[in-house]
Legacy VTK file of the C-alpha trace (Angstrom):
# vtk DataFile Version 3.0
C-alpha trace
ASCII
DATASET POLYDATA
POINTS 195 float
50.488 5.154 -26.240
49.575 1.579 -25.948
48.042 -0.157 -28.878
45.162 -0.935 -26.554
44.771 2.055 -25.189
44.622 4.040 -28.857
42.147 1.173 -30.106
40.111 2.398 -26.845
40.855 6.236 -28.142
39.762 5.771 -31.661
36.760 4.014 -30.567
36.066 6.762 -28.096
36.177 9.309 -30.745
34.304 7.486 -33.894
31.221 7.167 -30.797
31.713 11.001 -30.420
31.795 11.764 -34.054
28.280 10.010 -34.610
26.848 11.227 -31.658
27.683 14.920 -33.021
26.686 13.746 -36.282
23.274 12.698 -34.836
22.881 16.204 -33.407
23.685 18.120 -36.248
22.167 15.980 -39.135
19.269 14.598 -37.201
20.352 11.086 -37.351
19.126 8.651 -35.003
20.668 6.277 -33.873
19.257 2.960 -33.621
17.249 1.658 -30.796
17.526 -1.934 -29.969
14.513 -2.211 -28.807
13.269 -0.806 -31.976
10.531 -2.660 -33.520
10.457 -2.932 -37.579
8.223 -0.759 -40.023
5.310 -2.735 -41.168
4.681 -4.844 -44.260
3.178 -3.186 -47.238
0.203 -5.284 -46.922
-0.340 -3.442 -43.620
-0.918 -0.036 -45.198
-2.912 2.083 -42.625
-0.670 0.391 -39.786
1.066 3.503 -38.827
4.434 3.386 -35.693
3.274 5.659 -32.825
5.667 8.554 -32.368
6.885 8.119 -28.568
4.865 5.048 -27.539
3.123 6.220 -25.072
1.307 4.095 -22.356
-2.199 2.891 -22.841
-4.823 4.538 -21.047
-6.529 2.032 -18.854
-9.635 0.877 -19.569
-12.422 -1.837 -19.590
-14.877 -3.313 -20.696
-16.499 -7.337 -20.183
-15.942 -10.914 -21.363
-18.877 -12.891 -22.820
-19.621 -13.883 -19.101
-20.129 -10.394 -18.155
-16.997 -10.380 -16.235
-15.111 -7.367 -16.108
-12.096 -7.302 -18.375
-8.793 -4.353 -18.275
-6.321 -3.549 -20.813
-3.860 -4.226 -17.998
-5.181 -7.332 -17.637
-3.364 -8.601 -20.825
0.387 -7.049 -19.293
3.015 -9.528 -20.094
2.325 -10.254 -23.879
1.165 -8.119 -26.979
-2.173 -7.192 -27.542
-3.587 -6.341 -31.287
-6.866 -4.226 -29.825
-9.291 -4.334 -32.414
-12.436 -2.177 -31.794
-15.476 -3.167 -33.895
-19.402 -2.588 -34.179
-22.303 -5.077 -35.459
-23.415 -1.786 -37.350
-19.960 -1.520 -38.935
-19.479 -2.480 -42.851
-15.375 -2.734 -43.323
-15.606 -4.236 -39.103
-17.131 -7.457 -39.808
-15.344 -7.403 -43.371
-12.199 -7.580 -41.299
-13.685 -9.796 -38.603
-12.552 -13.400 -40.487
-9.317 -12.040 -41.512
-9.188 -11.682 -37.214
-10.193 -14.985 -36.367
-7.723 -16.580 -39.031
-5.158 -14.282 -37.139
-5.828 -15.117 -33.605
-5.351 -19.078 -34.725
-2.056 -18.567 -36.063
-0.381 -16.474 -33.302
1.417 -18.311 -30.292
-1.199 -16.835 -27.762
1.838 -17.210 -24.747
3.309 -13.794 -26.579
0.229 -11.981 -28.553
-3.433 -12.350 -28.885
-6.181 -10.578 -30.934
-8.235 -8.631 -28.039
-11.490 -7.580 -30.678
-13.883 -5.369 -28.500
-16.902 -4.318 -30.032
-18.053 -0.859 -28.932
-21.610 0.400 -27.475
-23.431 -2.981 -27.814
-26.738 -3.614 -27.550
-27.091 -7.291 -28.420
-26.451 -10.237 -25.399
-23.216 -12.272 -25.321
-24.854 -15.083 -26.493
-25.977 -13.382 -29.811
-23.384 -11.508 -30.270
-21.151 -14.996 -30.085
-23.882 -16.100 -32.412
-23.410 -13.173 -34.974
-19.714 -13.615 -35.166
-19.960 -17.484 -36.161
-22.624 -15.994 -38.586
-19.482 -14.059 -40.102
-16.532 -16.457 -39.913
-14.909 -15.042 -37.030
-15.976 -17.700 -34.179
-12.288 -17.909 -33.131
-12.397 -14.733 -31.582
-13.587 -14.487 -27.726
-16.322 -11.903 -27.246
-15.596 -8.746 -25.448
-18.463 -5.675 -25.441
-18.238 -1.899 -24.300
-21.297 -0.216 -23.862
-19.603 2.246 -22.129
-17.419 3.375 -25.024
-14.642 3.392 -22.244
-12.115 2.191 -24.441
-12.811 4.289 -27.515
-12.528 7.462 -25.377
-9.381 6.138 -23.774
-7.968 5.819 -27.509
-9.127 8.626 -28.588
-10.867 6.527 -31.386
-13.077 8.804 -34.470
-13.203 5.860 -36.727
-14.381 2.122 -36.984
-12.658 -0.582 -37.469
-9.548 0.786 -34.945
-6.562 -1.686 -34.416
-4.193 -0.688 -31.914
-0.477 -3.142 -31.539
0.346 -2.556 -27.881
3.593 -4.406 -26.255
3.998 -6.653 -23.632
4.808 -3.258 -20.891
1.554 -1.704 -22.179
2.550 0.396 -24.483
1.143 1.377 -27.863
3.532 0.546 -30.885
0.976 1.259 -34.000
-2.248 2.089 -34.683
-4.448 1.272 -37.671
-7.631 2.903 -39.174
-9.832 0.919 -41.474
-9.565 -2.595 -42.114
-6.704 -4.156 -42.846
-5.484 -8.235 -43.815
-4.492 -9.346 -40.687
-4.439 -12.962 -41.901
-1.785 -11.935 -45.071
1.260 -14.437 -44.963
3.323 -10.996 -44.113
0.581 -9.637 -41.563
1.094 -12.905 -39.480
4.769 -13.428 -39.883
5.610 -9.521 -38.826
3.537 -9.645 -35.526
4.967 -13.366 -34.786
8.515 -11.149 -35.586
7.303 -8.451 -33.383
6.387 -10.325 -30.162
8.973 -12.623 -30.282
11.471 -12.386 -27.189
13.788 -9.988 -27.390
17.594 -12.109 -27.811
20.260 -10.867 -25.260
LINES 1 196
195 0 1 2 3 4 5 6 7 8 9 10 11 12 13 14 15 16 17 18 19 20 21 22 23 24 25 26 27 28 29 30 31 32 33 34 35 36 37 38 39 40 41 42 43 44 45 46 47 48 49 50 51 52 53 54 55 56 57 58 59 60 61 62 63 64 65 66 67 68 69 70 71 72 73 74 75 76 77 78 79 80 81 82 83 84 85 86 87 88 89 90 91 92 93 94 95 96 97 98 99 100 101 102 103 104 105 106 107 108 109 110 111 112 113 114 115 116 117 118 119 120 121 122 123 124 125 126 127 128 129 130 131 132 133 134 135 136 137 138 139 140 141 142 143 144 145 146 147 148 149 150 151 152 153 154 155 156 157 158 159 160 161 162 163 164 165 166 167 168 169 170 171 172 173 174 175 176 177 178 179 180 181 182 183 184 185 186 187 188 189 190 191 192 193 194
């Protein structure tokens, strides 16, 4: 046999061996699109098993304008749905704003929607200055379109989607978004993938 045909042998059968391995053990092997486990700071920032695809929906800009999820295709999107009426929401709502400066907007933005408004635009624009977090566009749905979509029981929900629309990881309750670690994993996270 010919040295480089048995190198192409041995590889052949050490690919074999861990694919059997995998099957029998439950080992995965690793995807390379794969995207890393959270920082400990992010607690409640659990991976979604399978990522499934978002479920579209929509809701409007502080013009009124209509705004969709797919709108946002092409870059990652950390969906944050809030309420006025919501305690650990606006707790988190600063920690947003300080995120949303810090990311490179051409590859992920903060998308904060705040669910079954009552108040204008203009107020509620006024109510998030009142809170620290006038960095972050305004975006209402009185139609609760997008909490039914996610399936969403709880306020604050944040919800890491990728560039294709998909969801990556979900998080219940507030969390620091604006931790050194927080910003520096979803910098790591939308950052283009190296061939």
């Amino acid at each position: 046999m010919k040295p480089r045909t048995r190198l192409f042998a041995i590889l052949a059968a050490g690919c074999a061996a861990v694919a059997v391995a995998g099957v029998l053990y439950g080992i995965r092997v690793r995807d390379v699109h794969a995207i890393a486990q959270p920082p400990a700071v992010l607690g409640r920032l659990k991976m979604t098993d399978g990522r499934p695809v978002i479920p579209e929906a929509s809701f409007v800009d502080a013009s009124g304008k209509p705004v969709r999820l797919a709108d946002f295709r092409g870059r990652y999107v950390l969906l944050n749905l809030w309420a006025t009426w919501c305690g650990p929401c606006i707790n988190e709502l600063p920690a947003l704003a300080r995120l949303q400066k810090a990311l490179p907007q051409d590859r992920i933005t903060v998308v904060p929607v705040d669910v079954l408004e009552r108040l204008n635009a203009g107020k509620l624009s006024d109510f998030l200055r009142m809170h620290g977090a006038d960095g972050l566009p305004v975006y209402i749905d009185r139609e609760l379109a997008t909490q039914r979509a996610l399936v969403a029981n709880e306020l604050p929900l944040t919800v890491l989607i990728d560039a294709d629309g998909h969801e990556v990881a979900r998080a219940a309750g507030g969390e620091k978004w604006d931790d050194p670690a927080s910003v520096a994993y979803l910098k790591a996270v939308s950052a283009p993938a190296k061939p």
